[in-house]
C-alpha positions in Angstrom: 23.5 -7.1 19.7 21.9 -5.3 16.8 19.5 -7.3 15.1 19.8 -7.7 11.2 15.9 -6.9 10.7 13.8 -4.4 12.0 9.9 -4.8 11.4 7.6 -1.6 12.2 4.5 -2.5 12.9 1.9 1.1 13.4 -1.0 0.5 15.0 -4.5 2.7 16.3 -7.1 0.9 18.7 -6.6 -2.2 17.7 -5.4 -4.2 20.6 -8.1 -7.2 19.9 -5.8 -8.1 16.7 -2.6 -6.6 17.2 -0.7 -9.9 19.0 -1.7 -11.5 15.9 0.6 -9.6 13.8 3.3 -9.6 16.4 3.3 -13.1 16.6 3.6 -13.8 13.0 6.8 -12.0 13.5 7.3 -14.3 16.0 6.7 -17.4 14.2 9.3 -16.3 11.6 11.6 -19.2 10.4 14.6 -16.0 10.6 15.0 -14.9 14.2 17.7 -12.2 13.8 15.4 -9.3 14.0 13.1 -6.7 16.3 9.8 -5.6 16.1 8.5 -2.1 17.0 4.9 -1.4 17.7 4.3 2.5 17.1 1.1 3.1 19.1 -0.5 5.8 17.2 -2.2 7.5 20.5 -4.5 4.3 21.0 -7.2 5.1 23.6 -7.7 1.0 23.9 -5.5 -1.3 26.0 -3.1 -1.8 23.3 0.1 -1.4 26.1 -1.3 -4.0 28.0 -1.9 -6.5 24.9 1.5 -6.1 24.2 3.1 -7.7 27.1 5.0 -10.3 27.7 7.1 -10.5 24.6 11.1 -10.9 25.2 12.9 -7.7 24.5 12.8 -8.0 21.0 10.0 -6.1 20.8 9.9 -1.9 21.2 7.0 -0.5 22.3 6.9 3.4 21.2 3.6 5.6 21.8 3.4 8.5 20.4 -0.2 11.2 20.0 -2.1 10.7 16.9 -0.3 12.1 13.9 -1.2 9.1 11.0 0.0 5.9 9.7 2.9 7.8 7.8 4.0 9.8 10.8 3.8 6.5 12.6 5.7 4.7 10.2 8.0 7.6 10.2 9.0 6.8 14.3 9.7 3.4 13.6 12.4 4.0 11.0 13.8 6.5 12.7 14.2 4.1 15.5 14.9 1.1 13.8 18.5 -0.9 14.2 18.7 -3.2 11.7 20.1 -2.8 8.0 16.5 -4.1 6.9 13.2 -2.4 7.5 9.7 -3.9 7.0 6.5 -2.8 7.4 3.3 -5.2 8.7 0.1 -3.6 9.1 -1.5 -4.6 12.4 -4.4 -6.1 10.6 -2.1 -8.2 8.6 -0.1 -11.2 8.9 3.0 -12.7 7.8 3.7 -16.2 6.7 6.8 -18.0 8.3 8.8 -17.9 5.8 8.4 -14.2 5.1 12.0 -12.7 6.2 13.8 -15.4 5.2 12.5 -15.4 1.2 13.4 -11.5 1.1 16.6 -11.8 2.1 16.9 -14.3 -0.2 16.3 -12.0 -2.8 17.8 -9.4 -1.3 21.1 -11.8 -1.7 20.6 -12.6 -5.4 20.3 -8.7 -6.2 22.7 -6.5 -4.5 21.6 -3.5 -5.9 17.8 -3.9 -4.9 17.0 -1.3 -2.6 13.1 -2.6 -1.6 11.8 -5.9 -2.4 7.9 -7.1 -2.3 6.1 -10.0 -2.1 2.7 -11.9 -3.2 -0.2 -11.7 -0.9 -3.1 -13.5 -0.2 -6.1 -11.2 0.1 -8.9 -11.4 2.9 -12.3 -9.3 3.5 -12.6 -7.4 6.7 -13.8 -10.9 8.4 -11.2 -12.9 7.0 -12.9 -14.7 3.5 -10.6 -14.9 0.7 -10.8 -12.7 -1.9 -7.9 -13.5 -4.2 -4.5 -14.7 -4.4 -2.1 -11.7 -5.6 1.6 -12.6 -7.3 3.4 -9.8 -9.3 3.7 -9.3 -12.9 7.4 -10.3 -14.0 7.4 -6.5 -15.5 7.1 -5.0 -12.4 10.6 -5.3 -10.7 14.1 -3.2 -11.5 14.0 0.1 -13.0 10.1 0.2 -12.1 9.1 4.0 -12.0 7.3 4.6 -15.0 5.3 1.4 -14.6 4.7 2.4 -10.5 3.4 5.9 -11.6 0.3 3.8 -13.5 -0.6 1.5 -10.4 0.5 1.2 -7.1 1.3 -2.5 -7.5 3.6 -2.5 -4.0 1.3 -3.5 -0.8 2.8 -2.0 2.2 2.8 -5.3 4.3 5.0 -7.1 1.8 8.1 -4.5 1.9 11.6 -5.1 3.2 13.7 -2.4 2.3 17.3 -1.7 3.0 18.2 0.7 5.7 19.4 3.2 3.0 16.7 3.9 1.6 15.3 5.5 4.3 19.2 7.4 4.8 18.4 8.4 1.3 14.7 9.1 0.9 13.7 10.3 4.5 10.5 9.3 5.6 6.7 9.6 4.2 5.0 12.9 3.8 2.9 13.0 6.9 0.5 15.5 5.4 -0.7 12.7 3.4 -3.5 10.5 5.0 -3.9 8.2 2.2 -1.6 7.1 -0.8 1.2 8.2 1.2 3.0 4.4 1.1 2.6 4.7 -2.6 3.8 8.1 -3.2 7.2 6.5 -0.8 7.5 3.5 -3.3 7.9 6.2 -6.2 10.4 8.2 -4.6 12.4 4.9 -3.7 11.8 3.7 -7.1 13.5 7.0 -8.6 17.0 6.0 -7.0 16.6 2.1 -6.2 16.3 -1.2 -8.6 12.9 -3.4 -7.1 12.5 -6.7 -7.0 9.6 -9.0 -5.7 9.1 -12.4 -4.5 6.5 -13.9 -6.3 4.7 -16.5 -3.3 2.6 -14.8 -1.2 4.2 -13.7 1.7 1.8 -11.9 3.7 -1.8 -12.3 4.5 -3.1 -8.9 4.0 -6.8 -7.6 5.2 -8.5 -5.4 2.7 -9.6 -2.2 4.8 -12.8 -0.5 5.1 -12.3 2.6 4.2 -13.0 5.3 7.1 -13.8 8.7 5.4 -14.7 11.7 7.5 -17.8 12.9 4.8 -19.3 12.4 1.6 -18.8 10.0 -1.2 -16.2 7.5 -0.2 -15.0 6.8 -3.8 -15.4 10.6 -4.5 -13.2 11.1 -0.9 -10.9 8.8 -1.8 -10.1 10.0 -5.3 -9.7 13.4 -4.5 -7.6 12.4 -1.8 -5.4 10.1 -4.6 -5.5 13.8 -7.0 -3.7 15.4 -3.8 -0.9 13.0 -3.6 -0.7 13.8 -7.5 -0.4 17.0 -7.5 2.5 16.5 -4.6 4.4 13.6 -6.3 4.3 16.1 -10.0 5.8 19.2 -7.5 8.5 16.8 -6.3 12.1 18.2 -7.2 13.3 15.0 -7.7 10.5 13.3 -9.6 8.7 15.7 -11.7 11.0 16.2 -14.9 11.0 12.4 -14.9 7.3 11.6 -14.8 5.8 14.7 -16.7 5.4 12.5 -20.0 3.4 10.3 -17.7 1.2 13.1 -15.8 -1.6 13.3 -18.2 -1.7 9.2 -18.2 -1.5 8.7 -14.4 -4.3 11.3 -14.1 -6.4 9.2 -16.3 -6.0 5.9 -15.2 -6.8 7.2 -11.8 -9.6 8.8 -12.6 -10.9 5.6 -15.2 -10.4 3.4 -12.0 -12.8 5.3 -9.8 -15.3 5.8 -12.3 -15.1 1.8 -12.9 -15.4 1.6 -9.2 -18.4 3.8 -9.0 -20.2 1.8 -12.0 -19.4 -1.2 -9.8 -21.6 0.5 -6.9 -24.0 1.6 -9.5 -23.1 5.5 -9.0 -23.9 6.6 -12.7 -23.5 10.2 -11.8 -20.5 10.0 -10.2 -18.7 7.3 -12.6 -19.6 9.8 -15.3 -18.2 12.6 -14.0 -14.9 10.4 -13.3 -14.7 9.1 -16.5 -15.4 12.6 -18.4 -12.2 13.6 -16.2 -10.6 10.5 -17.2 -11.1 11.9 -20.9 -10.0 15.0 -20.4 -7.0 14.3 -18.8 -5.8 12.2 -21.5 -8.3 12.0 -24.6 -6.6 9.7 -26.6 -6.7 6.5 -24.2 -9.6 4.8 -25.4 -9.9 2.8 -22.2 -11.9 5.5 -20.2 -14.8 5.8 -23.0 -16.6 2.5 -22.2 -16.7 3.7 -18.4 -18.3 7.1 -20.1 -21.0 4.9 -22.2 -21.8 2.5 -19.4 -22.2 5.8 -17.1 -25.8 6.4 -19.6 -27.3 2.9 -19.2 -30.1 2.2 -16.8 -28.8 0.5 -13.2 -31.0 -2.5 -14.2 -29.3 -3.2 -17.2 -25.8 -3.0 -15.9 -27.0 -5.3 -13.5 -28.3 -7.7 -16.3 -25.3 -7.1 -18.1 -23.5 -8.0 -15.2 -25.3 -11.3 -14.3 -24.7 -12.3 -18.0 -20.8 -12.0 -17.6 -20.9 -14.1 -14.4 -22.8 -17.0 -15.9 -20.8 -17.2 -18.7 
């Protein structure tokens, strides 16, 4: 019988944690679905910790090609008229499937809904609670180009999309969920589900070299200079290049000053100026770039104990 839901789960050496996902899955208070595990070339015992589950569960291997390849498998693969995605560092709450069909059935036209989180650290504390602005659902593109606001763990997207869309671009290594979101965006309405649905782990960031936040931005500039190529997208978001490139930019340079990298947060937010001079937002980041470490820091301690 061919399950309503299919749930793709990628995962890469982590077979310590992985049943955790799957058996939120499990847990789910909707029980029409399957769950494939794309085994990204693990070198663990990931096969092994996945045994035992009924036949509702698809184990696929495949060599090392990236979460988007890995995603890629799944939906190619996948039965059901759903698809949803769960990190294997992530869970789901029971109630998960159930709430976004929910929505799915009070908006017909939706193509992808999302859902609240709650945020961990890498060993589990809580960082915050996030729930979605009321802006961001239906016609959502031009808001999605200015922040990726869609976590990949809290997607359930209709079957078509992916008929529609394809898959991710598997040359991308990072960004490449949000760069998907946009291109679903351009043809489908999006909708949310405000209670926090998934448990999601904030990731360390593995980098090959250098700077992480310098690594990471330039890796965010690549899937930029993709999206604004795109056929489909790029007459619709050029008004919004030269703002997207300087929010993206502002953000890393605020994330630098945050690490106290005044060298690099000034050369961000000088980028974040030229890209778009006349958003006043970036020019704080520039000032704060000149003040001494230990001053920030003061500065900092002062806003806390306020």
């Amino acid at each position: 019988m061919t399950p309503r839901v299919s749930i793709v789960i990628p995962t890469y050496n982590r077979s310590t944690i992985v049943r955790r996902a799957v058996d939120s899955v499990f847990a789910q208070t909707f029980h029409d679905f399957e769950v494939l595990v794309v085994d990204d070339g693990s070198s663990d015992n990931t096969r092994d910790a996945l045994s035992g589950y009924d036949d509702r569960l698809r184990y696929i291997f495949q060599k090392n090609q990236g979460p988007a390849a890995a995603r890629n498998h799944g939906m190619q693969l996948a039965r059901g008229a759903f698809i949803g995605f769960l990190d294997s560092d992530d869970l789901y709450f029971p109630n998960n499937i159930e709430a976004h069909l929910r929505q799915f059935n009070a908006n017909p036209a939706t193509g992808l809904v999302y859902s609240g989180c709650e945020i961990v650290d890498h060993q589990g504390n809580p960082i915050r609670t996030f729930r979605p602005n009321p802006m961001d659902r239906g016609e959502v593109l031009e808001r999605l180009i200015r922040y990726n606001f869609i976590t990949s763990s809290t997607v359930l997207m209709r079957r078509v999309c992916f008929d529609q869309v394809g898959g991710m671009n598997t040359n991308l290594w990072f960004a490449e969920d949000w760069y998907y979101w946009l291109r679903i965006a351009a043809r489908f309405p999006i909708d949310f589900v405000e209670e926090p649905l998934v448990r999601y782990q904030r990731s360390q960031v593995a980098l090959s070299h250098g700077n992480p936040i310098e690594e990471i931005a330039r890796k965010n500039m690549e899937m930029f200079r993709l999206l604004f190529a795109d056929s489909d997208l790029a007459v619709r978001l050029a008004p919004l290049k030269s703002e997207a490139y300087s929010r993206a930019y502002a953000n890393y340079a605020a994330m630098a000053l945050e690490g106290y990298q005044l060298d690099l947060a000034r050369r961000l937010a000088l980028r974040a100026i030229g890209s778009k001079p006349g958003r006043l937002a970036s020019y704080p980041l520039l000032f704060k770039s000149f003040l001494p470490s230990a001053l920030l820091r003061r500065l900092r301690g002062w806003r806390r104990g306020a």
